[in-house]
N, C-alpha and C positions, 0 to 999 in steps of 0.2 A: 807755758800754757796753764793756764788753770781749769780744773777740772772738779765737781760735784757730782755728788751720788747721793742719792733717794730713797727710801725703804717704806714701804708705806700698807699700814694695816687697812684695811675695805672699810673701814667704819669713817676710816677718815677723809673718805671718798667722797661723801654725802651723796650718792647714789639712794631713788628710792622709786616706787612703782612707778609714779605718776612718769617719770623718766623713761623708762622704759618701755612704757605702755606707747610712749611717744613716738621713739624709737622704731617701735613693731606699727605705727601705724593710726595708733587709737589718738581721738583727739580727748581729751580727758573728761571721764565720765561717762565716756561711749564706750569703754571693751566690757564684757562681759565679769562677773564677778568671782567666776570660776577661774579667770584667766588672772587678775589680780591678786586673786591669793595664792594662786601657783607662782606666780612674779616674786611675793612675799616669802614666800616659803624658800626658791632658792634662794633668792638675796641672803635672808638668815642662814643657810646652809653654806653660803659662800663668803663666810666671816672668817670658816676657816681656814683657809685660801690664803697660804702663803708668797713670796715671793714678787711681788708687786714692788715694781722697781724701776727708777727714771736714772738717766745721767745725762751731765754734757761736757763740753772739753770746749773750750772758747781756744780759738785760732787767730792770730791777731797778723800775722803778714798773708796777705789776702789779697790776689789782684784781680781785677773786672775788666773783662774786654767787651766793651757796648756791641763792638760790630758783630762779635760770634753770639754774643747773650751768655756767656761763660765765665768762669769763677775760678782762680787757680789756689789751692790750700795743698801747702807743701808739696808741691811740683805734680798734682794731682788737681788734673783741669775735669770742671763739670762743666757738662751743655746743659744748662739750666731751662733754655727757651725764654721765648718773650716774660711767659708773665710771672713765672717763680721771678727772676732776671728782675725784672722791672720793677719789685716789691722788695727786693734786697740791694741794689746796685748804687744805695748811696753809704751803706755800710763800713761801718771801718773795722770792725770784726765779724766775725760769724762763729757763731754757737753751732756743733753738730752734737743731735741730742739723737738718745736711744730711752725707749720705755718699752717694758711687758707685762703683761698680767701674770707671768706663767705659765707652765705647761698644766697645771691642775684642771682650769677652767675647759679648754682646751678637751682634755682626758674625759670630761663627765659630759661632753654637749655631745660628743664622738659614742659614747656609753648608753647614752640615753637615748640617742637616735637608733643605735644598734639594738637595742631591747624594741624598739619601737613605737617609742614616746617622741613621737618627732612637736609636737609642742614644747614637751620641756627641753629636748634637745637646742630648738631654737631658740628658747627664753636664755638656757646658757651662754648661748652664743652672742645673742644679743648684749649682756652681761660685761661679756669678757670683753667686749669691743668696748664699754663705757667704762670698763676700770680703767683700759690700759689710758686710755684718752682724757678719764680724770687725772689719772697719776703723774699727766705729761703733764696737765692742766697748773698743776700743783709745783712740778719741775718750773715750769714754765714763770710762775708767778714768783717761787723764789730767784731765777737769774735777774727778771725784771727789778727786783729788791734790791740785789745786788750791783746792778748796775747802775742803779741813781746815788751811787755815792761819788761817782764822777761823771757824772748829770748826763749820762747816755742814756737812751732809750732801745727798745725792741721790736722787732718785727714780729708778725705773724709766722709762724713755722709754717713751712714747707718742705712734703714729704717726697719721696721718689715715686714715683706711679702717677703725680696728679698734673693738672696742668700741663700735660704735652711735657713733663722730667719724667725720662725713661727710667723703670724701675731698676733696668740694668745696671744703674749707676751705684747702685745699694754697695755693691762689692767695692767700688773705690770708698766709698763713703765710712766704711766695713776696716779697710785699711788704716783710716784716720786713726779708730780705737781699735786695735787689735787684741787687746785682751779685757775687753769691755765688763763692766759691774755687772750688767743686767743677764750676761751668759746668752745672749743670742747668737745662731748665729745661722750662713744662709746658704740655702742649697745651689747649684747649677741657675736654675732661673731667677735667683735672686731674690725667692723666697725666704721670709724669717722663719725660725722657728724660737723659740713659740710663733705660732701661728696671731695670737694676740698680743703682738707687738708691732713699733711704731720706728720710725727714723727717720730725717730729716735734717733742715737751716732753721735757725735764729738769727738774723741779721742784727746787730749791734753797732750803735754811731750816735751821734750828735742829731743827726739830720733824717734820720729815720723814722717812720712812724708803725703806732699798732693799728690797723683798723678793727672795728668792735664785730663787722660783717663783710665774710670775702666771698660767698657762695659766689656772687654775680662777677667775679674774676674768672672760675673755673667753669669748664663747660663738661662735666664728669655731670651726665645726664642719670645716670642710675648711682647715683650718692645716695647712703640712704639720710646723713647729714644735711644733705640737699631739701631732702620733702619733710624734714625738723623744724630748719630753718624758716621753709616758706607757712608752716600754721603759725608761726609767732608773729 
């Protein structure tokens, strides 16, 4: 197996308002200026914000069964569904990747909502969901590096929760890396904690491809990814 780990300062994020603004809704140059400088203010505030951290473990005997839509990695079968399934199933490896922003980010959106600041509460939160998502970004882009040195290519990641993959499966998933870099780890419902983290596939092959836009794959109606996608 080969396996990569991640560590990553926010600066190196490139996270900046207009981002975020997006994020929350605003199409750029329509939120308010009040709300832009509060966006600016945490962002700076969340420089210090440690613990920003990606991995993956590539699994290289991997078998596909078309008729179940299923994936078996070390004797641990996932019900993928049609269309994770159908985006990875010409694969000849798979990457399972884990990323978190931390628990800091997390602690201050929780904080701030409790004082009663439910704006900057929510700018946190917003926040933490674009680090960890950059950071995977960043994970992401160096496997693909990696991988063109025997001229394979990647897939789109695919996480547990989307696409009709039940998020249940996180715990098998969980198993793969049992004492994982990023220190996540999940409750009874298969929740992570930190709360601003991520898991998922990398599909790896010859014959595979990235597409640059998958919203119109998933039918996850309240994405906020989703209504990002559709202003651009």
């Amino acid at each position: 197996m080969t396996h990569a780990a991640f560590r990553f300062d926010l600066n190196e994020l490139n996270l900046d308002t207009i981002q975020i603004e997006s994020v929350m809704g605003y199409k750029q140059g329509e939120s308010q200026e009040t709300i832009s400088e509060l966006i600016r203010e945490i962002l700076k505030e969340s420089e210090t914000i440690g613990n920003i951290k990606a991995e993956y473990v590539i699994f290289d005997n991997v078998r596909f069964n078309d008729a179940e839509k299923t994936v078996e990695i070390n004797n641990l079968v996932f019900s993928l569904r049609k269309i994770v399934y159908g985006q990875i199933k010409k694969a000849e490896s798979i990457a399972v990747f884990l990323g978190t922003a931390g628990k800091e980010i997390g602690i201050r959106s929780r904080k701030a909502m409790k004082d009663g600041d439910l704006i900057k509460g929510y700018i946190y939160d917003v926040i933490g969901s674009e680090i960890v998502e950059a950071a995977v970004d960043r994970m992401q882009d160096e496997l693909e590096k990696a991988m063109l040195s025997s001229s394979k290519r990647i897939t789109n990641r695919y996480s547990p929760g989307y696409c009709d993959w039940d998020v249940i499966e996180q715990h098998k998933l969980f198993r793969l890396i049992p004492d994982n870099f990023c220190g996540i780890k999940l409750n009874e419902s298969a929740l992570m904690d930190p709360v601003k983290s991520v898991s998922g596939f990398i599909g790896i092959g010859k014959n595979v491809k990235h597409n640059p836009y998958t919203c119109n794959l998933c039918d996850m109606k309240d994405c906020i990814y989703r209504k990002v996608r559709a202003r651009k």
